[in-house]
C-alpha positions in Angstrom: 28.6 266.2 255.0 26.2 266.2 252.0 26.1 263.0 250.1 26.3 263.7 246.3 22.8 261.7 244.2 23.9 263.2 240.8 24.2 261.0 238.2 26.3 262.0 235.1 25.0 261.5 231.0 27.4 258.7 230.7 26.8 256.7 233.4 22.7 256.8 232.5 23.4 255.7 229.5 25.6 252.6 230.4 23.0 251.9 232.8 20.2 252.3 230.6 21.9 250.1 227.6 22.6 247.5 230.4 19.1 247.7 231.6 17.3 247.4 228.2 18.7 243.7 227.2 18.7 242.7 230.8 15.5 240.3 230.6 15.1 237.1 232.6 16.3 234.1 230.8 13.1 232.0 231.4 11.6 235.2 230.3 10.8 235.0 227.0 7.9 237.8 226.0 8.2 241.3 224.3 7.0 244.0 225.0 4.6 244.8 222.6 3.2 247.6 223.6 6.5 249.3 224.2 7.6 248.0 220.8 4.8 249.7 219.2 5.5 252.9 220.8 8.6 252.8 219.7 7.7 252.4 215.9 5.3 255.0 216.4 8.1 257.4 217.2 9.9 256.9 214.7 6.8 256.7 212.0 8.2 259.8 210.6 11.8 257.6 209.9 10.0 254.6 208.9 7.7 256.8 206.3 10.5 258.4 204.7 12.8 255.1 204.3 9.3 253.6 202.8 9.3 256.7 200.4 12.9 256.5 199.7 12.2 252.9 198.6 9.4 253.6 196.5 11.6 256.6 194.8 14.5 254.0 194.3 11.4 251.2 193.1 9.9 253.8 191.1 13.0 254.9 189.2 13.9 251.3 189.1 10.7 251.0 186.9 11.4 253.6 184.8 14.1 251.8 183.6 12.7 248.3 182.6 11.3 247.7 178.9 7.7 246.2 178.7 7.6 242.7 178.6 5.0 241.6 176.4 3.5 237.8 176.4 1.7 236.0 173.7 0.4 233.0 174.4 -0.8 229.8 172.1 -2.7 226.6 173.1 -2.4 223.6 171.4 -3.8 219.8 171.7 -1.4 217.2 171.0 -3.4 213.5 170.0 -2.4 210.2 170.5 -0.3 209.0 167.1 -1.2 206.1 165.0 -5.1 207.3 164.1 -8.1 207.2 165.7 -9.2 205.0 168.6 -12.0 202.7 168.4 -11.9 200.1 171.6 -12.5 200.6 174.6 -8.9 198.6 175.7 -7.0 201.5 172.5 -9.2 203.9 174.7 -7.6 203.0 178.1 -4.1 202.5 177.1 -4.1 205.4 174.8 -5.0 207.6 177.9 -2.0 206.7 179.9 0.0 206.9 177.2 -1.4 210.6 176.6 -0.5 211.2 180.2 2.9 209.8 180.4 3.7 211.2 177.1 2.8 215.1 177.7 6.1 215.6 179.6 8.1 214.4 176.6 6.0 216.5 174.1 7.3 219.7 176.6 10.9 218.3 176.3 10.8 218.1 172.2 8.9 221.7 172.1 11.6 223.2 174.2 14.8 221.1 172.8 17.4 223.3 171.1 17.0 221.9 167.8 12.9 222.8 167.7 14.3 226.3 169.0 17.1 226.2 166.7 14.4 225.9 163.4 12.6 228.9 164.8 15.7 230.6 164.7 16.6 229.8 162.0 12.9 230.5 160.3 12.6 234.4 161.9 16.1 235.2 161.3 16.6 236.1 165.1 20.6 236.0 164.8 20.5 239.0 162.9 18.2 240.7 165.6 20.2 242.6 168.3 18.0 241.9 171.2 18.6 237.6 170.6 22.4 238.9 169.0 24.5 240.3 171.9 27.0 241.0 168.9 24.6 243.3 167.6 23.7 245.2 170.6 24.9 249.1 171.3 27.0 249.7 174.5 25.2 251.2 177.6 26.9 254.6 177.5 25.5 255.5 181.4 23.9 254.6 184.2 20.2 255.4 181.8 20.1 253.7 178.8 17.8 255.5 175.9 15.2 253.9 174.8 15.5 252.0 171.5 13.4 254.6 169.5 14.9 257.5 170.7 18.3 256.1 170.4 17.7 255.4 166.9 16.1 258.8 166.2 19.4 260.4 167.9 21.4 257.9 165.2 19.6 259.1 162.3 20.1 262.7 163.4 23.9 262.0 164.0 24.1 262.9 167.8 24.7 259.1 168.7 27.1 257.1 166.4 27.0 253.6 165.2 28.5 251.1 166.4 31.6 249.6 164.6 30.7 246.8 162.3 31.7 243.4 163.4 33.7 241.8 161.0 32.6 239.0 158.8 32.2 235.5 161.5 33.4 232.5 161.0 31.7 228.9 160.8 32.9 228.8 164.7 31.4 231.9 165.5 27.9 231.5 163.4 27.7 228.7 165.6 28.4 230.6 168.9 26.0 233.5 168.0 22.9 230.9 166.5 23.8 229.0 170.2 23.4 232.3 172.2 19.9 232.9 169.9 18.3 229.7 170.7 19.5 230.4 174.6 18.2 233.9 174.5 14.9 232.4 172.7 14.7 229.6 175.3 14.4 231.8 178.0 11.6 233.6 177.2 9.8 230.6 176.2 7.0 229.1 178.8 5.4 225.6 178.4 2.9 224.9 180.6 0.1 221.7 180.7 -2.7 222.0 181.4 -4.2 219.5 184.3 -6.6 216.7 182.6 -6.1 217.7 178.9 -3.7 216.7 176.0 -3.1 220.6 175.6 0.0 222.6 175.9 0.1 226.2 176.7 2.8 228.0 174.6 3.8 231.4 175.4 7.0 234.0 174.9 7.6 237.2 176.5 9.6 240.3 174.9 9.5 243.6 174.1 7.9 243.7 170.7 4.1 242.1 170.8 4.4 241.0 166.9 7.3 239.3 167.2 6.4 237.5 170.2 2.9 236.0 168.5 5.6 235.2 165.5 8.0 233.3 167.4 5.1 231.2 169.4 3.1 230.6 166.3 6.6 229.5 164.4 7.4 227.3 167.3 3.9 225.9 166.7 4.3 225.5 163.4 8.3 224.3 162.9 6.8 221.8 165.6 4.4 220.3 163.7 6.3 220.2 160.4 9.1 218.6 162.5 6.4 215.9 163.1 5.8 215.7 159.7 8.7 215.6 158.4 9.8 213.4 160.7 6.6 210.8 159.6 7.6 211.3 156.3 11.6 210.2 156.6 10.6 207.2 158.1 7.8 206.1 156.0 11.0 207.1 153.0 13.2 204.7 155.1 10.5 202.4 155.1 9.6 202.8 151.3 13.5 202.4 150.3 13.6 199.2 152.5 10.4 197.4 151.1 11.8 198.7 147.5 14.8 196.7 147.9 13.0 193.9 149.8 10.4 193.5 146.9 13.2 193.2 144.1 15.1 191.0 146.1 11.6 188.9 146.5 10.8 189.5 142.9 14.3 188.1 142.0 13.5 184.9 144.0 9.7 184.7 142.9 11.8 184.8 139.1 14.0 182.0 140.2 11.6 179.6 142.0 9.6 179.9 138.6 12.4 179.0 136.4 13.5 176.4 138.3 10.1 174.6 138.3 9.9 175.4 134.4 13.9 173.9 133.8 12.8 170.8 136.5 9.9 170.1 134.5 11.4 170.4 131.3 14.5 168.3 132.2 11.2 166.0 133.2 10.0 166.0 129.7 13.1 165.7 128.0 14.0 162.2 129.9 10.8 160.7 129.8 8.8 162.1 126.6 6.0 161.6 128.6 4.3 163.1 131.7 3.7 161.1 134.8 -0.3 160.7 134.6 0.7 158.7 130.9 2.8 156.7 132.3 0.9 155.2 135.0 -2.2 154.9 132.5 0.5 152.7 130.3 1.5 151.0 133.7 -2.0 150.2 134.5 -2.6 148.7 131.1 0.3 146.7 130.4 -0.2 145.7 134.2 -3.9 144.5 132.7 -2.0 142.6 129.5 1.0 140.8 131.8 -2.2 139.2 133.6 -3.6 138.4 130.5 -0.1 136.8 129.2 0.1 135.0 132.7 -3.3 133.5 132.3 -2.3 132.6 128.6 0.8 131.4 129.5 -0.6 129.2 132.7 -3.6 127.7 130.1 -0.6 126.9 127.3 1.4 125.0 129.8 -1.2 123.1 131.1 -2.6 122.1 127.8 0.9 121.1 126.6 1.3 119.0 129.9 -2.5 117.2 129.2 -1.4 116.4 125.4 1.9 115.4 126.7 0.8 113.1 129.1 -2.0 111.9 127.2 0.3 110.7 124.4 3.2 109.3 126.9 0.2 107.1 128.3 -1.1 106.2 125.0 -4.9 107.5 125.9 -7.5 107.2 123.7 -7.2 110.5 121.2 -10.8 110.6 120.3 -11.6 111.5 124.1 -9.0 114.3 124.0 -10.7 117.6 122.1 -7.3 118.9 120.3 -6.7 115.4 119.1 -10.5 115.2 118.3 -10.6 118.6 116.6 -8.0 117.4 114.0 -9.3 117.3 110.8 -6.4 114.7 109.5 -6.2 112.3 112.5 -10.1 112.8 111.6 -9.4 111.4 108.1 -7.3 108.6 109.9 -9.7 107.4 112.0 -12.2 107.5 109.2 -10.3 105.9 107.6 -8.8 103.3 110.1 -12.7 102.3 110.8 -13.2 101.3 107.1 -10.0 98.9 107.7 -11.5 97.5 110.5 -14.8 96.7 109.1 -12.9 95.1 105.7 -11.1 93.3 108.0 -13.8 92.3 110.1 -15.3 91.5 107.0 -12.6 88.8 106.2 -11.7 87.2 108.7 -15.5 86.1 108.4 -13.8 84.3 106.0 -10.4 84.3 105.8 -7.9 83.5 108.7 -5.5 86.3 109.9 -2.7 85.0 108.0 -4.9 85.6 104.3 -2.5 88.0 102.8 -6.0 90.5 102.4 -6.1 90.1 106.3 -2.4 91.3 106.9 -2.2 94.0 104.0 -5.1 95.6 106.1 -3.0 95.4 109.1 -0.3 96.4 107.8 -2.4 99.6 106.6 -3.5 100.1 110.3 -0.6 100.2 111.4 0.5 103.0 108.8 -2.7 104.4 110.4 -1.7 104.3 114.2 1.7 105.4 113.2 0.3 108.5 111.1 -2.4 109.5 114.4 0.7 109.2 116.5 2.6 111.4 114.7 -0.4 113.8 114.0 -1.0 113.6 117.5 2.6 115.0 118.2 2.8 117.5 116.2 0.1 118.8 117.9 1.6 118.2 121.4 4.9 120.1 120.2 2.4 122.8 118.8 1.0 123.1 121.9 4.4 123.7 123.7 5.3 126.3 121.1 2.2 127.7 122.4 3.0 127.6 125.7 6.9 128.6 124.3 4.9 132.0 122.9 2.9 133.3 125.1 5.9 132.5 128.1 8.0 134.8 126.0 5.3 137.4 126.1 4.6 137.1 129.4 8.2 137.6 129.9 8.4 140.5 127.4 5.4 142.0 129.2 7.2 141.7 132.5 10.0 143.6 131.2 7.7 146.3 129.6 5.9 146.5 132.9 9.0 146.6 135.0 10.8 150.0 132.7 7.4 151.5 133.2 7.4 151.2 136.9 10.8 152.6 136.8 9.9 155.3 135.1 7.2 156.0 136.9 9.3 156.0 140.1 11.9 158.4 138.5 9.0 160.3 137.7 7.3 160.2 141.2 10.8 161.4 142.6 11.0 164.3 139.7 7.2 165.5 141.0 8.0 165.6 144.2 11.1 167.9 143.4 8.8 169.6 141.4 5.9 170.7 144.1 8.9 171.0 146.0 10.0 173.8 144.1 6.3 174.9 143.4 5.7 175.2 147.1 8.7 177.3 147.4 7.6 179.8 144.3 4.4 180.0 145.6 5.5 181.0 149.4 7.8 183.7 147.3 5.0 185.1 145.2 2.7 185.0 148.4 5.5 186.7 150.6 6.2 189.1 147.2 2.6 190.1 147.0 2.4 191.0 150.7 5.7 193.3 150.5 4.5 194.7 147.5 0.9 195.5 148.9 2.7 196.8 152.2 5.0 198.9 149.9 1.7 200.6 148.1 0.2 201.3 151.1 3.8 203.0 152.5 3.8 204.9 149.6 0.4 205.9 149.8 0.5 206.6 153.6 3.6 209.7 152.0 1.2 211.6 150.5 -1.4 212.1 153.4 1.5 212.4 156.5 -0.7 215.0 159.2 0.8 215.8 162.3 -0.1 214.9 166.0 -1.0 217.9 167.4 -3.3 221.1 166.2 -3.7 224.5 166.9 -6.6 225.4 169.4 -5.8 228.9 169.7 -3.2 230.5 167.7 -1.1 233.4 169.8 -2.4 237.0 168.7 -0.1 240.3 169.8 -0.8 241.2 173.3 -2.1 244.5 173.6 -0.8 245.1 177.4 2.3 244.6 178.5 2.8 242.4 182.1 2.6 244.5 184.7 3.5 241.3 187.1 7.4 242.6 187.1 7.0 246.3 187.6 4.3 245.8 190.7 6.4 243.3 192.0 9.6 245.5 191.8 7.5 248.2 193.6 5.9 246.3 196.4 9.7 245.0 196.7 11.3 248.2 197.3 8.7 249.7 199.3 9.1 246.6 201.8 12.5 247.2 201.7 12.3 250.5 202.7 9.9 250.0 205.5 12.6 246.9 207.2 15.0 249.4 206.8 13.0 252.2 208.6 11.9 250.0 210.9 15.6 248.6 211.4 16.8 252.4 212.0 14.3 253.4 214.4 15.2 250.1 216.3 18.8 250.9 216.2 18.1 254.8 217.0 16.6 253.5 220.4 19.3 251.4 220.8 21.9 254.1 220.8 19.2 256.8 222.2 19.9 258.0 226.2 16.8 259.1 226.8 14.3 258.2 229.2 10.8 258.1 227.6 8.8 257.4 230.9 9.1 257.8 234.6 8.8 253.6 235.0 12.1 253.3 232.8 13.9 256.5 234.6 13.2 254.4 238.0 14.1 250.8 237.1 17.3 252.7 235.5 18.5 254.5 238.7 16.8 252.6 241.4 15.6 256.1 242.4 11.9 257.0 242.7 10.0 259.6 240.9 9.2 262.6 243.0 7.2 264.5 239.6 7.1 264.8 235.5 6.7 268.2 234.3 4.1 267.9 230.9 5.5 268.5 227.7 3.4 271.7 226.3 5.7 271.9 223.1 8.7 273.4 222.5 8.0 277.2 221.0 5.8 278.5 223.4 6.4 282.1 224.8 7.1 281.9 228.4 4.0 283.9 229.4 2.5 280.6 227.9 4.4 278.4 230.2 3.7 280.3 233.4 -0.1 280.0 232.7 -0.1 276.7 232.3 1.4 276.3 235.7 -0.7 278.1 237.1 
């Protein structure tokens, strides 16, 4: 019996899709070589997916508007005026540094955005206005000039007017500008420097330049304007200070003028001529002291002198008497009669006792001389204790005066001191307010304008290569992906090797492939 070795179509091609992924496990190489023929078969597949790709990327193209960039570059400096230490130098550098990232947050905050939108108008513009825009009537939309010379010639129509917005909706549409705006903005530092590259893509070249050098410019009046409401604020609050200072100033000043007039009207006198009276009644009271201490003492001598019955001719106020004088005189002429007579008389002759008698009227008239000039001496002594005593008094109102005085000084530089810190403190606000006002007039910003953005004169060309390149790689994976999948599902053998480890059979021959539209005559001569 003859043992049938056919094998059908179907059962090759189980085997062969069994065989293909059947690798060992610790096996872990490709066939590169094989892979590579592979491709190479199917180049023709692989080119026309890549073409395919390139037609999609192409038409793709077509449709995208030119992007347009300007750019600007400006140098933001430190604020507060120019540096000159080495220590302003330092710190003012890492302040630049840290401070850079802010400056990119304020240029790209919505309110910055919002003046530039609010400056070019952009919420009337359609391409920043979605409002505004025309409908896409297909899967091509016209370009804008072409559309707008098919408008004018009344093939397209226009598009309905919107009605009037609200305040709700001018809000929504000037919040979708400053979006729209904000996306086409780019801020980029640059490494090492204090500048700021500015730049804005869009289809129109002028209006980009306008919106970067707008942003530029709305930036730097911002700054300014910003400057200028605080040194206001700061002017309005030194204005009020000063007045309230110069209200002060006025009443520290009056009350030094009432305290010194309430001063003059209690005393009549200032305080320098009352000590100058203190001092010289304080010079008279020792004078009256001294007179009064030289009165007493003299009263006490003639006192004492008289009470002891002393001779008065040794005392100089008795001496100095010109009638106990006259009675001595006289009361020496008695004593020489008498001496005289009682040569020759006795003491009872009635010569001898009529001149006693007249000494005695003698002694008794001294005596009484002499005490009228002891009691004058005590009304001496009476006087000038009174005036002593009068001085006293004199000298004690002056010293309190002066000390009421002393006290109504003191109040006095008291309230001097404080007038003088208030016009000190009112001339510093007042200088500080001049210079604040001053400082209003000359605000500059912190930044300047290195480069100022100019209209591109070639669009980017960054978006249109890179949808290209994109869509021809995608074409070639997917070529590549069918020709992989085509020898997936593909039951033919492409070598004798593969036909072998398929069928565990071996290869007896291979007839050549000599092409497929040759005449048979052809073939026969080739096997020959």
């Amino acid at each position: 019996m003859k043992q049938d070795t056919s094998i059908s179509p179907a059962t090759l091609r189980a085997a062969r899709a069994a065989a293909l992924p059947a690798a060992p496990e610790d096996d872990l190489s490709i066939d590169l070589r094989g892979l590579a023929s592979r491709l190479w078969r199917g180049r023709r597949t692989i080119a026309l997916c890549m073409a395919l790709g390139a037609l999609v990327g192409a038409l793709a193209v077509s449709q995208m508007v030119p992007q347009y960039k300007a750019s600007s570059k400006v140098m933001f400096s430190l604020p507060g005026g120019s540096v000159t230490t080495l220590p302003q130098v330092v710190s003012g550098a890492a302040v630049n540094e840290r401070t850079m990232l802010n400056e990119v947050e304020v240029l790209q905050s919505s309110s910055l955005i919002g003046r530039v939108v609010d400056a070019l108008h952009l919420t009337d513009d359609p391409r920043f206005n979605p409002a505004l825009r025309l409908p896409a009537s297909g899967f091509l939309t016209l370009p804008p000039a072409l559309r707008e010379g098919l408008t004018n010639l009344g093939i397209l129509s226009l598009p309905e007017p919107t009605p009037p917005p609200g305040a709700a909706q001018d809000r929504q549409v000037r919040a979708a500008a400053i979006a729209s705006l904000a996306r086409g903005l780019d801020f980029e530092p640059l490494p090492g420097t204090r500048i700021i590259r500015i730049s804005h893509a869009s289809t129109d070249p002028e209006l980009s330049a306008k919106i970067v050098n707008t942003l530029t410019d709305q930036y730097m009046r911002a700054q300014i304007e910003a400057k200028l409401d605080a040194t206001r604020t700061a002017t309005a609050w030194l204005s009020e200070r000063v007045e309230e200072l110069r209200l002060r100033m006025q009443g520290a000043e009056e009350a030094v003028e009432a305290a010194r007039s309430h001063q003059s009207v209690q005393s009549g006198q200032s305080l320098e001529i009352t000590q100058q009276q203190l001092s010289a009644l304080n010079g008279i009271l020792t004078v009256a002291r001294n007179a009064t201490t030289t009165a007493l003492a003299t009263y006490e001598r003639l006192r004492d002198a008289v009470a002891e019955g002393r001779d008065f001719g040794a005392i100089s106020e008795f001496r100095a008497s010109s009638l106990i004088q006259s009675y001595r005189a006289r009361e020496d002429e008695l004593l020489s009669q008498r001496t005289n007579l009682l040569a020759s008389v006795p003491e009872t002759h009635p010569s001898v006792q009529r001149i006693d008698m007249q000494l005695a009227e003698i002694a008794a008239n001294v005596a009484a001389e002499a005490g009228s000039i002891v009691e004058a001496a005590r009304s001496d002594w009476i006087v000038a204790r009174a005036r002593e005593e009068r001085t006293e008094g004199e000298v004690r109102a002056l010293e309190d005066l002066a000390l009421e005085q002393s006290r109504a000084a003191l109040q006095i530089r008291q309230l001097e001191r404080e007038a003088e810190a208030s016009r000190n403190l009112y001339a510093n606000f007042l200088a500080r307010l001049n210079e604040t006002s001053e400082q209003e007039e000359v605000q500059t910003a912190d930044a300047r304008v290195l480069s100022p953005a100019e209209p591109p004169a070639r669009p980017l060309s960054t978006r249109r290569t890179r949808t290209l390149l994109a869509s021809v790689l995608f074409g070639l994976l997917a070529g590549i992906g069918l020709v992989l999948l085509f020898e997936r599902l593909s039951d033919t053998f492409r070598s004798a090797r593969e036909l072998a480890e398929t069928t565990g059979l071996p290869v007896l021959g291979a007839l050549p492939m000599e092409g497929r539209r040759l005449q048979r005559i052809d073939v026969l001569r080739r096997f020959r």
